[in-house]
C-alpha angles and dihedrals in degrees: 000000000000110000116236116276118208114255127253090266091052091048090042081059093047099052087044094054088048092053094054090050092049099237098127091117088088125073123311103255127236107331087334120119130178138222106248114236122236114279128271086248094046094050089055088059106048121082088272088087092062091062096023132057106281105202101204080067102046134094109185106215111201115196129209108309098170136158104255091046092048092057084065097054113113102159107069114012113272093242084043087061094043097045095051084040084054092051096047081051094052099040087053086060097052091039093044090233122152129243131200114194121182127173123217100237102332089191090064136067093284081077135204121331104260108267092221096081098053085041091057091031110044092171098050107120122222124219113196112219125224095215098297107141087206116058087208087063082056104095090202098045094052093046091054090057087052085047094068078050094227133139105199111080117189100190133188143179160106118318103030089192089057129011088036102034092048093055103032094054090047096050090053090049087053088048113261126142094247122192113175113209103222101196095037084065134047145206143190095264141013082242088060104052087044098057088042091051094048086044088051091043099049081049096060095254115137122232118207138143138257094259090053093054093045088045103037087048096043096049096169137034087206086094127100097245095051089117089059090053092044085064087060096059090051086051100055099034114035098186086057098065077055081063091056096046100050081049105052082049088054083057092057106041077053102056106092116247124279118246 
C-alpha cells in the first residue's frame, strides 16, 4: 500500500516556504522545477556590483587575530570569532580572493596568529610587522594591498577598536572601498566595539557580518560550488544545517514509493 502524499496545495506551500529560505539549490521536489537564476558570472557583470561586493575587486585583510589578544575579547565569544574568521578564510579559497594576514608582535604576549586562516587560505600572504600598532603604517603591508591592484578591503581582527579601526580609516582617506566584518573581530568590551563602529561609519567605512560578505559574494546558488557554500551557512549558523536536513527528509518523504 502507497503512503499518502500531500496534495498539490500542501507541496505549493512547501516550495514557497524553501524559497523563501533560499534552499533551492537542492532537488526540485515532487513535480516541482525551478527557473534557473542568472549565473554567478553573469551576476559580476551586471549593475549589482556597483552597490554590492564585487569580488574580482576585493582583497580581504585579516588582522592579527592571534591567541594572547583573543583571551581579552569580551564582546563575541571567542569560538564564535574563529569560527566567522575561518569562514572568511574559506570563502576567500573558493572565491580566489586574496587574503593578507599580519600579527602585532607574534613573539609577545599577543601570541601566534591562529593556524586556522593560512590552513583554509593557502594562498593568503603574510606580511610580518616591525612594531607598528597599525598594519597601514606598515610600508610593506600596505604595498602588498596596491600590488592585487584592488580597491574594496573587507577587514577584519582583534581588536575591532584598534587593528581593524587604524587601518581601515586610513585605507578609506587614500581612497578604497573599505567593509569591516564586526564578528568576525573582537575587542575588550561591548562599549569598545560601539564607539569604534559609530567612529568607522561617520568615516565613511561600512560595517557589515560574516553571512553578508559569504552571501553577498556568493549572489547565486546556481554555481558549481554551491555545496561548498552550503557548508558555510551550516558553519555560521548551526540551527540552519538543522533546516537542510529537515528538507532533504521532506524530499524523501516526497519521492513516491518504490515498487
Amino acid at each position: 500500500m502507497k503512503s499518502p502524499r500531500p496534495s498539490k496545495t500542501v507541496r505549493s506551500m512547501i516550495v514557497l516556504t524553501l524559497l523563501a529560505a533560499g534552499v533551492i539549490f537542492l532537488q526540485p521536489v515532487g513535480d516541482y522545477a525551478y527557473a534557473q537564476p542568472p549565473l554567478a558570472a553573469d551576476l559580476v557583470k551586471a549593475d549589482v556590483g556597483k552597490v554590492l561586493i564585487d569580488p574580482a575587486d576585493t582583497v580581504i585583510l585579516l588582522l592579527d587575530h592571534q591567541s594572547g589578544l583573543f583571551q581579552t575579547v569580551k564582546d563575541i565569544s571567542v569560538a564564535e570569532l574563529r569560527t566567522n574568521t575561518i569562514i572568511l578564510a574559506k570563502v576567500a579559497h573558493l572565491m580566489k580572493i586574496p587574503v593578507i594576514t599580519t600579527a602585532s608582535v607574534p613573539t609577545g604576549p599577543n601570541g601566534p596568529l591562529m593556524p586556522e586562516i593560512h590552513q583554509n587560505a593557502p594562498d593568503a600572504i603574510y606580511v610580518p610587522r616591525t612594531g607598528e600598532i597599525s598594519a597601514w603604517d606598515n610600508k610593506q603591508f600596505v604595498e602588498t594591498v596596491r600590488k592585487t591592484g584592488r580597491k574594496t578591503l573587507i577587514i577584519a581582527g582583534v581588536w575591532t577598536s584598534v587593528c581593524v579601526a587604524f587601518p581601515a580609516l586610513q585605507a578609506k582617506a587614500e581612497g578604497y572601498k573599505v567593509y569591516t566584518v564586526m564578528d568576525a573581530s573582537g575587542d575588550p568590551s561591548e562599549m569598545a566595539s560601539r564607539t569604534t563602529l559609530a567612529r568607522m561609519v561617520q568615516a565613511g567605512v561600512v560595517p557589515v557580518s560574516t553571512n553578508a560578505v559569504f552571501c553577498e559574494l556568493q549572489r547565486t546558488w546556481n554555481r558549481p560550488d554551491a555545496a561548498a557554500f552550503g557548508a558555510l551557512y551550516g558553519a555560521y549558523a548551526p540551527n540552519y544545517q538543522a533546516v537542510m536536513e529537515s528538507f532533504q527528509k521532506a524530499q524523501e518523504t516526497l519521492k513516491p514509493e518504490k515498487k
